[in-house]
C-alpha positions as CSV (number, residue, x, y, z in Angstrom):
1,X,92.8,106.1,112.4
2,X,95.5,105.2,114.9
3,X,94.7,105.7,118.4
4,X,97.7,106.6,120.4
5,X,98.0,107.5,124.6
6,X,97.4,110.8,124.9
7,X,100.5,112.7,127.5
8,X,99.8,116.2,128.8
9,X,103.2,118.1,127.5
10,X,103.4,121.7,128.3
11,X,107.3,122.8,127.4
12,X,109.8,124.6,125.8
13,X,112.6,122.2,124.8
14,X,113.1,123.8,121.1
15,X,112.7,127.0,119.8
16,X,111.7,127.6,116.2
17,X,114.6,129.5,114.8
18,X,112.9,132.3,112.9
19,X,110.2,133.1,115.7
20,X,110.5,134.4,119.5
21,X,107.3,132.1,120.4
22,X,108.7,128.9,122.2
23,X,107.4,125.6,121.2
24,X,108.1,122.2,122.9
25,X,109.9,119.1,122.2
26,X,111.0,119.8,118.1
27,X,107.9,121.5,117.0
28,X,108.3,124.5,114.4
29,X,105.7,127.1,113.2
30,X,104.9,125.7,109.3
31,X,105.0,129.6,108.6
32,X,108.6,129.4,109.4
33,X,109.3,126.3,107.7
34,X,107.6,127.8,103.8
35,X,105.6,130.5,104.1
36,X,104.4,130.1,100.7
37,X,102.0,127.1,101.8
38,X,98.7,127.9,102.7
39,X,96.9,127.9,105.5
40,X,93.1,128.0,107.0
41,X,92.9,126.7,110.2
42,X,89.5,125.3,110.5
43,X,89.6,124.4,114.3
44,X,90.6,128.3,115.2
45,X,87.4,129.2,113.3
46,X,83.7,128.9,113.3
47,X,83.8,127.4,110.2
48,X,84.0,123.8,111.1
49,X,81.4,120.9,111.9
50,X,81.0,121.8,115.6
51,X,80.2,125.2,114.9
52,X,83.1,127.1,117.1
53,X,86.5,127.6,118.0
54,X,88.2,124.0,119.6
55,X,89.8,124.1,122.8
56,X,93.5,124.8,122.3
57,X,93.5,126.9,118.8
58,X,94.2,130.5,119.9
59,X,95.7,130.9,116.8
60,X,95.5,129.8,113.2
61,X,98.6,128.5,112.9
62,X,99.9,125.5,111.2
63,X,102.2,124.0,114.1
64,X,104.0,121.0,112.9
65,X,107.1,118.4,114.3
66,X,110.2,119.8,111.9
67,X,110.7,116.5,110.1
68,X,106.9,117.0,108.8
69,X,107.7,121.1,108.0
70,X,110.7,119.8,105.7
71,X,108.7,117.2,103.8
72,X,106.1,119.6,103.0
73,X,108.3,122.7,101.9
74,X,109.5,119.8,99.4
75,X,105.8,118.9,98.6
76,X,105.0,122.7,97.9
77,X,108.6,123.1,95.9
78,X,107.2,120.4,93.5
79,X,103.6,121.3,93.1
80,X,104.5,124.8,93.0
81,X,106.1,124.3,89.3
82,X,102.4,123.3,88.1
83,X,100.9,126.2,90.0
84,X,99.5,124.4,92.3
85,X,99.6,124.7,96.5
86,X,99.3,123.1,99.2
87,X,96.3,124.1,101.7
88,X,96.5,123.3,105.6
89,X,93.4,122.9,107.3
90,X,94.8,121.3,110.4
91,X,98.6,120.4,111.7
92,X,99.1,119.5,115.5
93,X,96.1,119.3,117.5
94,X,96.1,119.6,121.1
95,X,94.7,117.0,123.0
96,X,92.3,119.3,124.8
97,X,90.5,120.0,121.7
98,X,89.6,116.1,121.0
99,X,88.3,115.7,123.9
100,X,86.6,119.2,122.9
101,X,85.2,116.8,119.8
102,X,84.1,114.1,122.3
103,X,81.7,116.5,124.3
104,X,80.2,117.8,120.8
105,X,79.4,114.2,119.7
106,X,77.9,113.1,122.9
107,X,75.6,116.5,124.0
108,X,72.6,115.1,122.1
109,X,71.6,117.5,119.9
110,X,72.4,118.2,116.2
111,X,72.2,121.3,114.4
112,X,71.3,121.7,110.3
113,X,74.7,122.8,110.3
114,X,76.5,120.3,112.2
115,X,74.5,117.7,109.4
116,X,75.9,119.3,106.8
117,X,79.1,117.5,107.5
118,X,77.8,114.2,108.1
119,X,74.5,113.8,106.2
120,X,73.8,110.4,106.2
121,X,75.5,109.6,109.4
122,X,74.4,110.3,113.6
123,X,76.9,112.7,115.0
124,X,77.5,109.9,117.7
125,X,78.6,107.4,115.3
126,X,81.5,109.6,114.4
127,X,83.6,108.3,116.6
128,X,83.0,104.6,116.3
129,X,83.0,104.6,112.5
130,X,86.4,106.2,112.3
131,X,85.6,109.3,111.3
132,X,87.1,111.0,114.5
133,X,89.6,109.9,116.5
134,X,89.4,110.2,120.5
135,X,93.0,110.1,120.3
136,X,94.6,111.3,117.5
137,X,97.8,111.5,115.7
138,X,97.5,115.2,115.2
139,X,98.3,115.4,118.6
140,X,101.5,114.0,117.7
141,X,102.4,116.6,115.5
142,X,102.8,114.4,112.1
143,X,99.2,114.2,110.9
144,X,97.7,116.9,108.9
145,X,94.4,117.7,106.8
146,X,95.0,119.9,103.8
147,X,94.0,119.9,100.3
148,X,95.5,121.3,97.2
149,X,94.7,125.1,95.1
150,X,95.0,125.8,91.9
151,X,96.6,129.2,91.7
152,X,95.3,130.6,88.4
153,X,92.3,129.8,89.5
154,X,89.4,132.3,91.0
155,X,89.7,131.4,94.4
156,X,88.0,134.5,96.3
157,X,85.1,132.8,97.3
158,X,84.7,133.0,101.1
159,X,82.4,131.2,103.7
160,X,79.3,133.2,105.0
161,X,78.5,131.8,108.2
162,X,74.8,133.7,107.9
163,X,74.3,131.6,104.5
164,X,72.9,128.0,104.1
165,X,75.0,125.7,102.1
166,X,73.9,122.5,100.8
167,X,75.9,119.6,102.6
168,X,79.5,118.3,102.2
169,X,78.4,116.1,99.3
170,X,76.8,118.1,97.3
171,X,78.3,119.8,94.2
172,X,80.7,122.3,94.6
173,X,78.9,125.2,93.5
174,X,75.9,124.3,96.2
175,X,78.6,123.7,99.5
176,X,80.2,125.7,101.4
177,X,83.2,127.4,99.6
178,X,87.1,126.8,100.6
179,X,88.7,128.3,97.5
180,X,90.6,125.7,96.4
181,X,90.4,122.4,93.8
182,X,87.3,120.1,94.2
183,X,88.0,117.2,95.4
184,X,84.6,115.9,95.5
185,X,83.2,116.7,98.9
186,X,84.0,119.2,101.3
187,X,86.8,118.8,104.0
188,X,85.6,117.2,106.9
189,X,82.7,115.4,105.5
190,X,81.9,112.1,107.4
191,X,80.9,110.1,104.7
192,X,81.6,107.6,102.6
193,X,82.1,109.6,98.9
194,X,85.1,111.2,101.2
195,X,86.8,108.3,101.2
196,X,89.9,108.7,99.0
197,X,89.0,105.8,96.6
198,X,85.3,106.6,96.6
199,X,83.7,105.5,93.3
200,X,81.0,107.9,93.7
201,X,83.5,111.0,92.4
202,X,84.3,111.9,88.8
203,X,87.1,111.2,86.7
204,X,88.1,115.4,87.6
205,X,87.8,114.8,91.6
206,X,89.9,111.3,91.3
207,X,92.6,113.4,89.4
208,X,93.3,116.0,92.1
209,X,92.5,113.1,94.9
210,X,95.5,111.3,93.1
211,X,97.8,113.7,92.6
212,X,97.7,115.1,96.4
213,X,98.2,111.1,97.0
214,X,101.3,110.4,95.0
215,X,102.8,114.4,95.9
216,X,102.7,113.8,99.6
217,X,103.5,109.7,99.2
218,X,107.0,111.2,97.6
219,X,107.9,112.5,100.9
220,X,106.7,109.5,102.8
221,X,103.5,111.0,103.9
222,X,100.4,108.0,104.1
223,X,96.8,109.0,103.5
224,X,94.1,107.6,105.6
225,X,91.6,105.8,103.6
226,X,88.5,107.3,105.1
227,X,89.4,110.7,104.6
228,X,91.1,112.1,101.4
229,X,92.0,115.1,102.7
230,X,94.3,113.4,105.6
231,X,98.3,112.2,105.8
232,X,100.1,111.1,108.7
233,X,104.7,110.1,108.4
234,X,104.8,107.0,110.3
235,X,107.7,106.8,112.4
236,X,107.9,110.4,113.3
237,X,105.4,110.8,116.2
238,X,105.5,109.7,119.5
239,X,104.0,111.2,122.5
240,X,100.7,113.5,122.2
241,X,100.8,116.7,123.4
242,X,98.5,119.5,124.8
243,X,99.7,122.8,124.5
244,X,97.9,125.2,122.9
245,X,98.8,126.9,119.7
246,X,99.5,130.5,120.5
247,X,100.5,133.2,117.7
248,X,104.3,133.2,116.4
């Protein structure tokens, strides 16, 4: 996971062109972008691995630099003619809310929970086994976690956050639900079956790993190889940035 140097930005260079909420530099609202994609915000939710909203997400909204928003309306337009749809689970990350994952890992204490999305794994090893990033490219506004749905499919399952799940590797019937295709673990699952080329998957799971892969590749998106849910488009970062995302 590329680190990068992490600049405090608070602005209002640019101004998405369909929404009254200003955002800096030439960051657009995805919702603005192709409102037909998808979104669950993990990070503005409890439903994540440290258990509570991040610092920074006042909103669950997909935020996104505009070069990234056009590549993925083209990934949707293409997927959408197999019924398919893209999924965000995370866009641009304030840096506050890293270092909101750096207190988590280091407070010495971990939750059934919090294991459920590292099983096999310390919570403090996260960061030095490249699972999380101190400084990450989200930050940029060019990385992004998503995952694909099947829209004929049932997908009105919801999390229950007074249920117990069986961890991120378990079968999907047995984890935690996020209505959409199973890619073989959960989504933020530290471990090594989330790894895109994981052998431990089935030939099913490899198919829909795959074809997210090659659909986001078109538009010149890279996967990171620990994580098959995450993509990054090299050369259209830069600096990191702080603000927080606010509604549209």
């Amino acid at each position: 996971m590329k680190v990068i140097v992490i600049a405090l930005v608070i602005g209002s260079a640019a101004v998405s062109p369909a929404a009254s909420q200003p955002l800096p530099g030439d960051f657009v609202f995805l919702r603005d972008v192709d409102p037909t994609i998808l979104q669950d915000i993990r990070y503005a939710s409890s439903n994540n691995f440290v258990g509570r909203r991040l610092s920074g997400y006042d909103a669950a909204e997909c935020v996104v630099k505009r070069r990234v928003g056009w590549a993925l309306k083209a990934v949707q337009a293409e997927l959408a003619r197999q019924n398919l749809s893209l999924k965000m689970f995370d866009c641009y990350r304030p840096a506050r809310a890293s270092h909101d994952m750096v207190v988590w890992a280091q407070n010495g204490r971990e939750t059934a929970a919090e294991r459920r999305y590292n099983p096999a794994l310390p919570k403090k090893d996260l960061f030095r086994l490249g699972y999380i990033a101190e400084r990450s490219q989200h930050s940029t506004g060019v990385a992004l976690d998503l995952t694909l749905v099947d829209l004929a499919a049932d997908n009105s399952a919801t999390f229950d956050p007074a249920k117990t799940y069986a961890d991120c590797t378990a079968p999907e019937a047995a984890r935690a639900p996020e209505a959409s295709v199973d890619m073989g673990t959960g989504y933020d699952c530290s471990d090594v079956k989330s790894h895109t080329a994981a052998r431990s998957i089935t030939p099913a799971q490899r198919r829909w790993r795959n074809m997210l892969v090659a659909a986001m590749a078109k538009q010149g998106f890279v996967n990171y190889s620990k994580e098959w849910w995450h993509f990054s488009m090299p050369g259209a970062g830069g600096q990191a940035y702080d603000f927080p995302i606010r509604r549209r």
